[in-house]
C-alpha positions in Angstrom: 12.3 -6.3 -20.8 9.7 -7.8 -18.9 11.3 -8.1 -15.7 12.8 -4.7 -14.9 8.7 -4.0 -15.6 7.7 -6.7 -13.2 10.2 -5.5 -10.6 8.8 -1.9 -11.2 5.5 -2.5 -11.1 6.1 -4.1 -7.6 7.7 -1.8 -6.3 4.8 1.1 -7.5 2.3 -1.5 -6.0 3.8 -1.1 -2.3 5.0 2.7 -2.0 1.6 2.8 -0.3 2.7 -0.3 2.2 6.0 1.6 3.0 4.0 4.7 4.2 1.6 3.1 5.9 3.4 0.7 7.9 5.8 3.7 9.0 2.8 5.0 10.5 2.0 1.6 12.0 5.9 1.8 13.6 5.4 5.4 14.6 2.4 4.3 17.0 4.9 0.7 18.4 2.7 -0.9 16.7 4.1 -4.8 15.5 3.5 -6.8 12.9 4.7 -10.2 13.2 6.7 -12.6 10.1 3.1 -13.9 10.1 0.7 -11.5 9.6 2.9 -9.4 7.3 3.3 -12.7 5.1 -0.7 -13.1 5.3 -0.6 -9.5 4.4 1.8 -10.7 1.2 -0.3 -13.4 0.2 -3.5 -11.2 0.4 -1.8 -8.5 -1.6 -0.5 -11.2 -4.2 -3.9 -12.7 -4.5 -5.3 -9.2 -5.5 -2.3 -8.7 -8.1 -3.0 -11.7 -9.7 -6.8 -11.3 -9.8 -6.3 -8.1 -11.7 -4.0 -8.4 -13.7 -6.0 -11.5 -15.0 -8.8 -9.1 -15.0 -7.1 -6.2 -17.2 -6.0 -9.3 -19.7 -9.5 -10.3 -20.0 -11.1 -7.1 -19.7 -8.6 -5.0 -21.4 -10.9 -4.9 -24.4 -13.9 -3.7 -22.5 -12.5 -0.9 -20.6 -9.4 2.0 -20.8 -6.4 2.9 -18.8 -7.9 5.9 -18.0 -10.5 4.6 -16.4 -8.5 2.2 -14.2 -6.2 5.0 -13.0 -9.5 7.4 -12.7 -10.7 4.8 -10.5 -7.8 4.3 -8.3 -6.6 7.5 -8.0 -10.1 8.4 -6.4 -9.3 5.7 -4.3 -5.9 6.9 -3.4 -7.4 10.6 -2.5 -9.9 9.2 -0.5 -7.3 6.8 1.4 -4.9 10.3 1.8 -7.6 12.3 3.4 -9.1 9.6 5.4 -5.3 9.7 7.3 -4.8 13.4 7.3 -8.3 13.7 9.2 -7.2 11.0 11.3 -4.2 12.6 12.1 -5.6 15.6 12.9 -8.1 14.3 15.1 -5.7 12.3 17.1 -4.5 14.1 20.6 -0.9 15.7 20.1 0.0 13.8 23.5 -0.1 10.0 21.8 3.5 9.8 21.7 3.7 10.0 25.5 3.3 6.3 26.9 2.9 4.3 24.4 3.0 0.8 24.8 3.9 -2.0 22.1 0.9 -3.4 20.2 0.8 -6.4 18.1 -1.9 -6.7 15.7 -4.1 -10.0 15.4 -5.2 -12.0 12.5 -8.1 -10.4 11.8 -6.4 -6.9 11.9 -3.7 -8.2 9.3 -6.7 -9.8 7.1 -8.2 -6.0 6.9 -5.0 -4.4 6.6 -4.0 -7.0 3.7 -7.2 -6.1 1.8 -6.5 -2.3 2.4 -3.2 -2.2 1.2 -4.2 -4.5 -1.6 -6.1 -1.7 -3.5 -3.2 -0.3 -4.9 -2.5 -3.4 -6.4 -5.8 -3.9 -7.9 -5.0 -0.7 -10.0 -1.7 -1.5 -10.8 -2.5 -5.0 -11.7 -5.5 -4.4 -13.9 -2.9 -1.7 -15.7 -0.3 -4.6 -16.1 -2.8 -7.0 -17.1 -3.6 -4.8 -20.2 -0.3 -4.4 -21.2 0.1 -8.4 -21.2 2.6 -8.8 -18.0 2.5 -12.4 -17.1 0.0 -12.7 -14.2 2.0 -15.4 -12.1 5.4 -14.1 -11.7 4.4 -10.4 -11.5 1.8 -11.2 -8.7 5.0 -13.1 -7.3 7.0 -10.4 -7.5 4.1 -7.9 -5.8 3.5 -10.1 -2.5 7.8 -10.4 -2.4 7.7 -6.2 -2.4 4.7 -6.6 0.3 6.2 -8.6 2.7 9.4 -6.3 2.7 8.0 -2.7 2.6 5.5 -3.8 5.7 9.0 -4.9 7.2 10.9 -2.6 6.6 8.3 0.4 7.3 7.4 -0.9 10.7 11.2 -0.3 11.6 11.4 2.6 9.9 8.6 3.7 12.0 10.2 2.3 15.3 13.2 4.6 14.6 11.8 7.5 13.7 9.2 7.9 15.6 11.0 10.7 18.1 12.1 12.9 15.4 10.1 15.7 13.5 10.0 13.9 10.6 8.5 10.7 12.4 5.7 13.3 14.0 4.8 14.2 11.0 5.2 11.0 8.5 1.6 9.6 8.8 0.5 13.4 7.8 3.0 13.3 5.1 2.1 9.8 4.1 -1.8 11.0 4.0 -0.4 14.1 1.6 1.1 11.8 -1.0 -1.4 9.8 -1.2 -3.7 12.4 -2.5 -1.4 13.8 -4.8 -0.5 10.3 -6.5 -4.1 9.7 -6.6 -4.3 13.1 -8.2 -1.4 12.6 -10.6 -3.2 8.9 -11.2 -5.9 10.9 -11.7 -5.2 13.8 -14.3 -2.3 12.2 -16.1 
């Protein structure tokens, strides 16, 4: 059934979004209706273009290589937080004050969170999903993990587990990239 597939592979395309924007609400940072829906779009422009990409190149190159590809990516994106976590001062919690970011910030953070969904895409565009409505589907998943993380973030911030969630957050990233990687 095509659409439990769509609605998974959405999903799968924005476990990354969650984590990240949890770390955005752990810090008071904000992201308007805006900026997450310019996130969305970007996110479901990146979808589309690959899994139009894995449809046409689908002949040319393997699954493995896709999933090689983006679970380096992944790793890289995990250890690029845990060193940023580690560097930051254990005081930051004290005093923080509520940041918004700006349009340009979203536009970086769109493409960013985005790489997950060229990976996922180009895998769904070799297995023949329909470009359109699963690109749909990925920017509808965007749009409410960035929302719902930031919240998330917000709440738990205070607790252990909200000290610790970017660091956690950085930690499964690696290993999916190294399960993308090895399986």
């Amino acid at each position: 059934m095509h659409l439990l597939t769509i609605i998974f592979i959405g999903v799968a395309a924005n476990i990354d979004n969650l984590g990240i924007s949890v770390a955005y609400g752990l810090r008071s940072n904000r992201i308007p209706f805006l900026y997450n829906l310019i996130i969305s779009l970007i996110s479901m422009g990146c979808a589309y273009f690959a899994i139009t990409a894995g449809s046409l190149l689908s002949e040319y190159l393997t699954v493995f290589v896709a999933n090689f590809i983006g679970g380096v990516l992944l790793v890289g994106l995990g250890i690029w937080i845990v060193l940023k976590v580690n560097t930051l001062p254990a005081n930051l919690s004290k005093g923080k004050k509520v940041v918004t970011i700006n349009w340009k910030e979203s536009i970086v953070l769109g493409f960013i969170l985005s790489l997950n969904c060229l990976t996922i895409g180009f895998g769904a565009g070799i297995t023949g999903l329909p470009p359109l409505s699963t690109a749909l589907v990925v920017g509808v998943f965007s749009f409410i993990s960035i929302l719902l993380g930031v919240r998330l973030g917000h709440k738990v911030g205070s607790t252990w587990f909200g000290k610790q969630a970017e660091r956690i957050g950085g930690i499964l990233l690696i290993l999916i990239g190294i399960y993308e990687i090895f399986i």
